[in-house]
N, C-alpha and C positions, 0 to 999 in steps of 0.2 A: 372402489373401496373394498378391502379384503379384512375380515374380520375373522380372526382365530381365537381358540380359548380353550379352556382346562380347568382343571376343578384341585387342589390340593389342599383334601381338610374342608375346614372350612371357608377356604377363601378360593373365588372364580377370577380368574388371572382372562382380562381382555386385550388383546392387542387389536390396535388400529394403524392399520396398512396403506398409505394412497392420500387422500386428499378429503377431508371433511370440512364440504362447503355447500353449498346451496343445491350442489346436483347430486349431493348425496346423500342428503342430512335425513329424506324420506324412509330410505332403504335402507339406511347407518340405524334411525331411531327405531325401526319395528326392528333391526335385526337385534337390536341390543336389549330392545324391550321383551323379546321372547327368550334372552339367554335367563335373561332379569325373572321372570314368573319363573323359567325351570327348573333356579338354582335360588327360589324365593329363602330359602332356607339358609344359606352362607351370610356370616357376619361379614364378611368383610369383599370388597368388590377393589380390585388392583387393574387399571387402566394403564396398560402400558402402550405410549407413546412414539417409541424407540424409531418406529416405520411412518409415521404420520408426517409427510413432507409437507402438508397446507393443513391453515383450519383458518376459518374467518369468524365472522359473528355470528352465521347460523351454526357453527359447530358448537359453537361456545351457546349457546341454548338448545344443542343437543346436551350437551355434559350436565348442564344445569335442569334441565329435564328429568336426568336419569337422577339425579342427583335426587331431586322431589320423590322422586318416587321410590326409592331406596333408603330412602330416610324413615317412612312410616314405617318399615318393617326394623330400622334400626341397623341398620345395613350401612356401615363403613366406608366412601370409598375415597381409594388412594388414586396418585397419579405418578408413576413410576416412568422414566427416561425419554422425556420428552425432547426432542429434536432441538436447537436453537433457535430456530425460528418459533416454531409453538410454543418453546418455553416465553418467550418475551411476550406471545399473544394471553399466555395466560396469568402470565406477571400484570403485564397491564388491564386485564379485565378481573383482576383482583381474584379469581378464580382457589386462587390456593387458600383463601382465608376458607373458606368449605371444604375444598378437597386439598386435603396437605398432599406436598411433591416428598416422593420417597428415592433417597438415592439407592 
């Protein structure tokens, strides 16, 4: 899993790269949990998809994880070009009723 990201404004732009599943969801959650305290300050949090070839069900409570926790500060977040395959995984795990898909 390759995690990149940027800050514009006040929104932190994250890509996820590779495969978020069980063998990575440890390293995936603290890397995203330390973008998350550094940039406690951005309303708004854009999760972009685009490189994300797998996610299963432990990804999907990684996302819903981040999601808790970026909530109490009021913190936004989107989910921006998600693959075809991931898109269907988060369609069916109802995922977008909390995190809307932005095209």
């Amino acid at each position: 899993m390759k995690i990149i990201h940027k800050t514009v404004g006040a929104t932190l732009y994250v890509g996820l790269c590779g495969e978020l599943d069980e063998s990575t969801s440890v390293e995936t959650r603290a890397a995203l949990d330390k973008l998350i305290e550094e940039h406690e300050k951005n309303s708004k949090l854009i999760l972009d998809l685009s490189a994300l070839n797998f996610m299963d069900s432990t990804g999907i409570g990684v996302l819903l994880g981040r999601y808790k926790k970026v909530k109490q500060n009021g913190t936004t977040i989107l989910i921006a070009s998600p693959t075809p395959t991931v898109d269907k995984i988060l369609k069916l795990s109802g995922i977008y009723d909390i995190m809307p898909k932005i095209v």
